[in-house]
C-alpha positions as CSV (number, residue, x, y, z in Angstrom):
1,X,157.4,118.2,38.1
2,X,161.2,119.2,38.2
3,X,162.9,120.1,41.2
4,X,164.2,123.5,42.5
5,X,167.5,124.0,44.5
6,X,166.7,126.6,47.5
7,X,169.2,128.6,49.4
8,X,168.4,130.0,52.9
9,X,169.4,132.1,55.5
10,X,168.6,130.6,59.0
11,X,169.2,132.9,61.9
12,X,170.2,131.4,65.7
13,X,167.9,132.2,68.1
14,X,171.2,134.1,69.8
15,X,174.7,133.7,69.9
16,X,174.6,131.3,72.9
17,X,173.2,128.3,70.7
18,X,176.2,126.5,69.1
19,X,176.1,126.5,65.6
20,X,177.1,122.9,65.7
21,X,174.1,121.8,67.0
22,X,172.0,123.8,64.6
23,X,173.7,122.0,61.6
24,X,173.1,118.6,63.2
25,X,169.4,119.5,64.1
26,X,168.2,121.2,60.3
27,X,170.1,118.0,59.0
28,X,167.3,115.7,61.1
29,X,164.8,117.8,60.3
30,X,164.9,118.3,56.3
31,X,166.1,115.8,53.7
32,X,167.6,116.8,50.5
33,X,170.6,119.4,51.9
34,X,173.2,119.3,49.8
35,X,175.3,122.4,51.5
36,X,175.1,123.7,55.0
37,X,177.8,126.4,56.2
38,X,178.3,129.1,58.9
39,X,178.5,132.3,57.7
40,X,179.9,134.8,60.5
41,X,177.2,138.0,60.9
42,X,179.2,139.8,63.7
43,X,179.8,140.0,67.7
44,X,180.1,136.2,67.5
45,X,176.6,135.7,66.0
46,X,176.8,133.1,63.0
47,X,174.1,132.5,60.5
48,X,173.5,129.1,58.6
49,X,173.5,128.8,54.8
50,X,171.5,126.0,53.6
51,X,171.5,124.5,50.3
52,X,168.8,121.8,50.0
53,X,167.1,120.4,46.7
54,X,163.2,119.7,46.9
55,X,160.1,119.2,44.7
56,X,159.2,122.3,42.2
57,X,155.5,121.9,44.0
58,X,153.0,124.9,44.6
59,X,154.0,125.3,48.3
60,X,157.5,123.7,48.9
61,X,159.2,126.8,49.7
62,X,157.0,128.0,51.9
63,X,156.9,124.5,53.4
64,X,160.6,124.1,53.8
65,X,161.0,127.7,55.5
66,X,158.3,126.3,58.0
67,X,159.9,123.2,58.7
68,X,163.3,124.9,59.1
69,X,161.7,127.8,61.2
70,X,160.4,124.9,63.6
71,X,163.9,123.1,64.7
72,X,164.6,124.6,68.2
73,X,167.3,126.7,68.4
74,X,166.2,128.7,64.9
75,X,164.7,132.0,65.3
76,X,163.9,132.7,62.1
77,X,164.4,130.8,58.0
78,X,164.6,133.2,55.2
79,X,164.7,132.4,51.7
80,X,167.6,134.0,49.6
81,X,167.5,132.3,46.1
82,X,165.7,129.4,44.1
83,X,166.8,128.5,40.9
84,X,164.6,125.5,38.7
85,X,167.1,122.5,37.5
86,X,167.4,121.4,34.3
């Protein structure tokens, strides 16, 4: 099997949880990130972009978005893009 690089959105729980300590968590929880970046959302809310690489595998997505969805602090994971490598 190839591999897939995945983008998500992750969403804070509220704008109380530093952002900081959401990058440091997903980064403990999930191997293969290549990119993570705040992205501003509005009245100091911030989202996470995520960048990660993983297994083209029946399943991974939904797996990663599961895993991700699990670190405290997250409220919810959502998928924006996948794209097979070549």
């Amino acid at each position: 099997m190839g591999k897939v690089a995945v983008i998500l959105k992750l969403m804070p729980e509220s704008a109380d949880v530093p952002i900081e300590e959401l990058e440091k968590r997903v980064k403990e929880t999930v191997s293969g990130i290549d990119e993570i970046r705040a992205e501003p959302i509005g009245f100091g809310l911030s989202a996470l972009k995520v960048a990660a690489v993983i297994e083209d595998e029946e399943g991974a997505t939904d797996a990663l978005e599961s895993r991700l969805e699990a670190v405290d602090g997250i409220a919810t994971a959502q998928i924006v893009d996948v794209n097979r490598m070549i």
